[in-house]
N, C-alpha and C positions, 0 to 999 in steps of 0.2 A: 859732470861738475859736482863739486861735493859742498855742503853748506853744512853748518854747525848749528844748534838750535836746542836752547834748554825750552822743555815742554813737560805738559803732563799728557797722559792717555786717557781721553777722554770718551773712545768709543774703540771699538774691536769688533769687525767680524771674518770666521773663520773662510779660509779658503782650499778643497779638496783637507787633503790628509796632513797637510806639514806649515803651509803659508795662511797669512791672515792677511789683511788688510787692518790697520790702526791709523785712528785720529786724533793728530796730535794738536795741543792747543800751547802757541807759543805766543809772543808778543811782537817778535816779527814779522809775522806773516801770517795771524788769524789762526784758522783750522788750516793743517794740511793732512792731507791723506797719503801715506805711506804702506810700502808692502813691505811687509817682514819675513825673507823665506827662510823659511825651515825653522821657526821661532816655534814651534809646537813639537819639536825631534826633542829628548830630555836632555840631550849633551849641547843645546845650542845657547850659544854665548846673547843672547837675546831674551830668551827666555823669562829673567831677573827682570828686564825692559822695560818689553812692551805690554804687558799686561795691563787690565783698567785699573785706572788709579796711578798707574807707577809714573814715578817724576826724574825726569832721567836727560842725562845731555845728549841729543841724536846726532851723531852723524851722517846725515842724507846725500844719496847719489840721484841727482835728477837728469832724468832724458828725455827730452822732447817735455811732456807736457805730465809727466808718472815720478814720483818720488817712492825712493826704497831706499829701509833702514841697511846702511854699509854698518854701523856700530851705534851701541848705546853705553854710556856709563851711568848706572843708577846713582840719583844723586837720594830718594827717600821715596820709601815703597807706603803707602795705604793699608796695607791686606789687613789691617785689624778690624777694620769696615766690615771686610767679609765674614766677621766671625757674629756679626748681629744681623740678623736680617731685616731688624728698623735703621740700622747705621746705613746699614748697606744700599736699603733702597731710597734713603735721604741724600746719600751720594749719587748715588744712581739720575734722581732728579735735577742735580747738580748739575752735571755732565750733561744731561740731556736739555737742558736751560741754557747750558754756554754755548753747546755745538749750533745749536736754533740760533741762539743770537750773534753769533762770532760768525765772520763773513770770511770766505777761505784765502788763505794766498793775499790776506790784506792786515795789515800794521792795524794793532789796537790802537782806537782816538784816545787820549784822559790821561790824567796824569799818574796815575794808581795802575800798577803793571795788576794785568788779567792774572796771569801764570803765579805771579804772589797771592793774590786775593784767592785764586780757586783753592789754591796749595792752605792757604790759611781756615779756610772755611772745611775741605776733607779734615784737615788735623782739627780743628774745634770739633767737629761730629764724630770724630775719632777718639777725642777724651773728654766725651758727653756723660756723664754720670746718672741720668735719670732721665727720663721723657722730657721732662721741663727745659731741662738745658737742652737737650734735642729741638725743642720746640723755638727757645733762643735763640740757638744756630741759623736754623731753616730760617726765620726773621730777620734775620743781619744777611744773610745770604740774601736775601728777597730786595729788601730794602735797597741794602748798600750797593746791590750788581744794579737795580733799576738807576740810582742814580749814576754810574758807569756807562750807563747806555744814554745818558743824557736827562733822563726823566727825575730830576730833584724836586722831589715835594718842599712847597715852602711851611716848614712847620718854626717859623721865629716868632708867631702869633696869628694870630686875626687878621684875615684877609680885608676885612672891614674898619674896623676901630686898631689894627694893630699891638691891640691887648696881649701882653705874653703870657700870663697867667689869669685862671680862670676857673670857678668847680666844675663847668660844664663846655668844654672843650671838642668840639664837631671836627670831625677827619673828613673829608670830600674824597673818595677813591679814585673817581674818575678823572677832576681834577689837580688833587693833592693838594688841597688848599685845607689850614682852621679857620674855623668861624667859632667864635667867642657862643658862651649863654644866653650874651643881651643880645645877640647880632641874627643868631641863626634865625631863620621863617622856619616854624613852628607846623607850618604848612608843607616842608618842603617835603617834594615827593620821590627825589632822586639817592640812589645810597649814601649811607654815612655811618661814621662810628662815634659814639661816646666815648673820650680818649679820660680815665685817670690820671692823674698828674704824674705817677709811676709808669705807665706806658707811653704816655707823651715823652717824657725823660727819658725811656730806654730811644724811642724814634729818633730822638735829638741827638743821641750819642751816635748809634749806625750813620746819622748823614753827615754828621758833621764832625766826628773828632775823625785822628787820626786813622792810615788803615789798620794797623796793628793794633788800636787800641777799639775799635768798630764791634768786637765782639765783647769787649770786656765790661760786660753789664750784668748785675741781677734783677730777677723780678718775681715776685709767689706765681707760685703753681696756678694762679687761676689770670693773673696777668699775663704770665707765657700764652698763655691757650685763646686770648683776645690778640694779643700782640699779633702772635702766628695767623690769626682771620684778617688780620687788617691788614698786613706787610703782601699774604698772599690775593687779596682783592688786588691792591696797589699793582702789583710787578704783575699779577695777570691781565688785568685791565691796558696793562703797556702791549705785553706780547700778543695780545688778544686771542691767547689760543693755551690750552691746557696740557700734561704732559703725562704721557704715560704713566714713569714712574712715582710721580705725586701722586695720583690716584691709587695705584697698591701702597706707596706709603702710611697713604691715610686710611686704606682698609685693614692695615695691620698695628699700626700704633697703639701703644697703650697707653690707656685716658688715666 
């Protein structure tokens, strides 16, 4: 039986000498795992496809309980990711964040299609211009996929007095709650961050405007670099587990 399915390639590994195995992340059906034969031959019409990163319409033949790509049409390929090796493994983390949290063979819950959002987040790291925005990226990626999965931090004020603005403004990672200047215990011994009214504002944009417009913020170079601490506490603390590629990303970045 043959199903149709726009996706991206979000994971690949190779099989003997000619066939792979790829994981495609659709909105249909979650993650599927598909085999692509002979997609490593250089005359093979697959090729352009399945590769990581490529965004493409599948054709899939499923039997029994195994999906194999019958055709692809590339609808927009990534490879310029591969040409930086901080793009590259900022993607990398990407992928390896959605395939962990995307449930196989199951219909994304939310209103915000997955396969848009990932697609929009590779192209933003894709025409990143400097670490900063790199750092951006990853942030809006962090933020915005946790409230995807359900986990919406209430940043509309003070969990306490409801106060929406404030000079001293408290993040809660574990909860995702603010607490106001007058509000916070001064005593408190569980994590938190000191949010600037400039990263608060960028936080307020990722959760709450539109998705296409979710990325479109600026912030100085040393706000990035808070921003990126605090979004990646957040969305860690949800998955409760760290990822490979984040870690080489962060051993290679430049500060």
């Amino acid at each position: 039986m043959l199903f149709t399915y726009d996706g991206i390639v979000v994971g690949r590994r190779d099989i003997g000498e000619s066939n792979c195995f790829i994981d495609i992340l659709t909105d249909e059906q979650g993650i599927i795992e598909a085999t692509a034969h002979g997609v490593k031959k250089i005359n093979s019409s697959l090729l352009g496809s399945c590769g990581l990163f490529s965004y493409a319409t599948f054709c899939l033949n499923k039997t029994k309980q195994r999906y194999s790509v019958n055709s692809a049409k590339p609808k927009r390929s990534f490879h310029e990711l591969g040409s930086d090796i901080e793009k590259l493994a900022l993607g990398s983390y990407f992928a390896q964040a959605v395939k962990f949290c995307t449930p196989q063979e199951q219909a994304a819950e939310g209103s915000d299609s997955l396969v848009r959002f990932f697609a929009i987040s590779l192209y933003e790291a894709e025409m990143a211009r400097d670490t900063a925005r790199l750092a951006c990226v990853k942030a809006a990626f962090e933020l915005r996929f946790s409230c995807m999965l359900g986990y919406f931090p209430d940043l509309r004020g003070c969990c306490n007095c409801g106060c929406g603005e404030h000079d001293e403004m408290f993040f809660l990672p574990d909860s995702g709650e603010l607490i106001c200047g007058d509000c916070f215990d001064r005593e408190y011994s569980g994590r938190y961050f000191v949010l600037t009214r400039e990263i608060l504002g960028a936080m307020q944009n990722i959760v709450y405007a539109r998705l296409d417009e979710a990325f479109r913020f600026s912030v100085s170079p040393q706000a990035a670099k808070l921003l990126g601490i605090v979004t990646e506490n957040y969305f860690l603390a949800r998955t409760e587990r760290s990822f490979s590629a984040l870690d080489y990303y962060k051993s290679i970045r430049m500060e």
